[in-house]
C-alpha positions as CSV (number, residue, x, y, z in Angstrom):
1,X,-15.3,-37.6,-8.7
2,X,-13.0,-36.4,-11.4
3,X,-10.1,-38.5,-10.4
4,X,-9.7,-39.9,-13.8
5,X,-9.0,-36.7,-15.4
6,X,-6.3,-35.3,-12.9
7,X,-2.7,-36.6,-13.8
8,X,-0.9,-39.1,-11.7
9,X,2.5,-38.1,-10.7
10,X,4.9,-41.3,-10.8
11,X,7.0,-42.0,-8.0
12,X,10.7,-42.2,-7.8
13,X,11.9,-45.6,-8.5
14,X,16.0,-45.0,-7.8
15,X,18.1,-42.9,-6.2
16,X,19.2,-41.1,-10.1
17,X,15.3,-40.1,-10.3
18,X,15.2,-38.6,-6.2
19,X,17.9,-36.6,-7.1
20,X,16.3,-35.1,-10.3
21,X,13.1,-34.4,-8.3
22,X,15.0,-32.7,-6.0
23,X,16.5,-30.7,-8.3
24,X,13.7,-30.2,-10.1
25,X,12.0,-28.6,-6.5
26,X,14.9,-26.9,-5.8
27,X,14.8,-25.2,-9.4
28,X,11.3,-23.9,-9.0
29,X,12.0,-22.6,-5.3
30,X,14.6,-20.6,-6.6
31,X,12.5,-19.5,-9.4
32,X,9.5,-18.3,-6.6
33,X,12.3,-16.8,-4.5
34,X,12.9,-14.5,-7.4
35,X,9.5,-13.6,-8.1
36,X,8.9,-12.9,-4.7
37,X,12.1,-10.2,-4.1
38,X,10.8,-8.7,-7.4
39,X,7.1,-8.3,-6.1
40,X,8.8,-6.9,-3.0
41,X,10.5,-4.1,-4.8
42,X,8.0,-3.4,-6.6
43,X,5.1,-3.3,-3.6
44,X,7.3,-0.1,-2.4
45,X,5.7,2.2,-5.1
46,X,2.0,1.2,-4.1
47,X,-0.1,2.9,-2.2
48,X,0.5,1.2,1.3
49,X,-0.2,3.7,3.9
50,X,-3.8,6.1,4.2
51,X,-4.6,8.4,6.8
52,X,-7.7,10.7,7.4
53,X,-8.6,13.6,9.4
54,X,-11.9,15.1,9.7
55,X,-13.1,18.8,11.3
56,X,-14.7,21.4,11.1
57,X,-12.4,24.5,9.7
58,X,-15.2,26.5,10.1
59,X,-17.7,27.6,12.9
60,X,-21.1,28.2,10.9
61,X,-21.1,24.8,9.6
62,X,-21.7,22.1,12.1
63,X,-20.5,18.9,12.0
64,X,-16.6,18.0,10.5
65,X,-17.6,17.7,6.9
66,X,-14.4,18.9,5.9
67,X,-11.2,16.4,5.7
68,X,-7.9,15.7,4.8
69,X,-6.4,12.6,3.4
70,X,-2.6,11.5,3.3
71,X,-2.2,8.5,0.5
72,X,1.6,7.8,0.4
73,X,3.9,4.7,-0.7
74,X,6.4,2.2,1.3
75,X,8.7,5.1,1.0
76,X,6.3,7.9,2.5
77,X,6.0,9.6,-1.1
78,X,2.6,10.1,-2.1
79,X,0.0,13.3,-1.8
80,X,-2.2,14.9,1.1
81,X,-5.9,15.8,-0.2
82,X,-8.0,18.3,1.9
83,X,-11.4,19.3,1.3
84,X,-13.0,22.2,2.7
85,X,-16.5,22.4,3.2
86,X,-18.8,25.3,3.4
87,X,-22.3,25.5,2.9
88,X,-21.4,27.8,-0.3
89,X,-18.8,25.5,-1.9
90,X,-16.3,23.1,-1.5
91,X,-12.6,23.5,-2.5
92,X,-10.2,21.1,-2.7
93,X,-6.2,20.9,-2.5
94,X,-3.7,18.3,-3.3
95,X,-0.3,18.7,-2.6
96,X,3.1,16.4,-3.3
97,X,4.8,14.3,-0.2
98,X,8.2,13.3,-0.7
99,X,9.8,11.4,2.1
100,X,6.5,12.5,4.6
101,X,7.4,16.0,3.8
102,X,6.1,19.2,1.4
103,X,7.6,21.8,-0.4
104,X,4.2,22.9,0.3
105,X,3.2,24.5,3.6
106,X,0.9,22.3,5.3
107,X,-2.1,22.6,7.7
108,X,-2.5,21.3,10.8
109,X,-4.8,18.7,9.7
110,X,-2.6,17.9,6.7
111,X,0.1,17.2,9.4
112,X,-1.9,14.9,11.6
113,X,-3.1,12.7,8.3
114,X,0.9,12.3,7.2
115,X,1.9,11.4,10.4
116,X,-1.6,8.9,11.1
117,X,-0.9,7.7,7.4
118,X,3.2,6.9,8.6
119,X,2.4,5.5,11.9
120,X,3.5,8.3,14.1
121,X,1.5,9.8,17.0
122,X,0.3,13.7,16.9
């Protein structure tokens, strides 16, 4: 419908203008290659992995309302969240992962959600 308004590429009419096309392609392929090795590097500090654990820390409260929650980068750096529930309060803990690992000591749970969050089996 709009056919008039979108611009009309001319075609090559000699072998000088193929080449500059070419070159012209091959310019802007380089140029995505680059932008795609820098988004690469740069995807490693997001948050790419996430693993959750639920239970119940506590035998007076039913159900697993309490949790912990491992949210780490490409390089397994990140923080483990756990919340403990009671029917009093609720505390919750962070703690620093560098390389899948705390200078912290960690739970149980904590361990399961670093190692569900990295891929590994518990």
């Amino acid at each position: 419908m709009w056919k008039f308004l979108k611009k009309r590429k001319k075609e090559p009419k000699n072998l000088k203008e193929v080449l500059a096309s070419l070159k012209k392609l091959e310019e802007n392929f380089e140029e995505l290659f680059q932008d795609l090795e820098n988004l690469k590097k740069a995807s490693k500090f997001h948050l790419q992995k996430v693993g959750i654990v639920r239970f119940n820390p506590f035998s007076e409260v039913g159900g697993d309302q309490s949790f912990s929650i491992a949210l780490l980068d490409g390089s397994n750096d990140g923080l483990v969240i756990t919340s403990l529930y009671t029917r009093e309060d609720n505390r919750v803990y962070g703690k620093p992962i560098k390389k899948g690992k705390s200078e912290y000591p960690l739970s149980k749970e904590e361990k399961e959600a670093i190692n569900k969050a990295v891929g590994l089996k518990s």
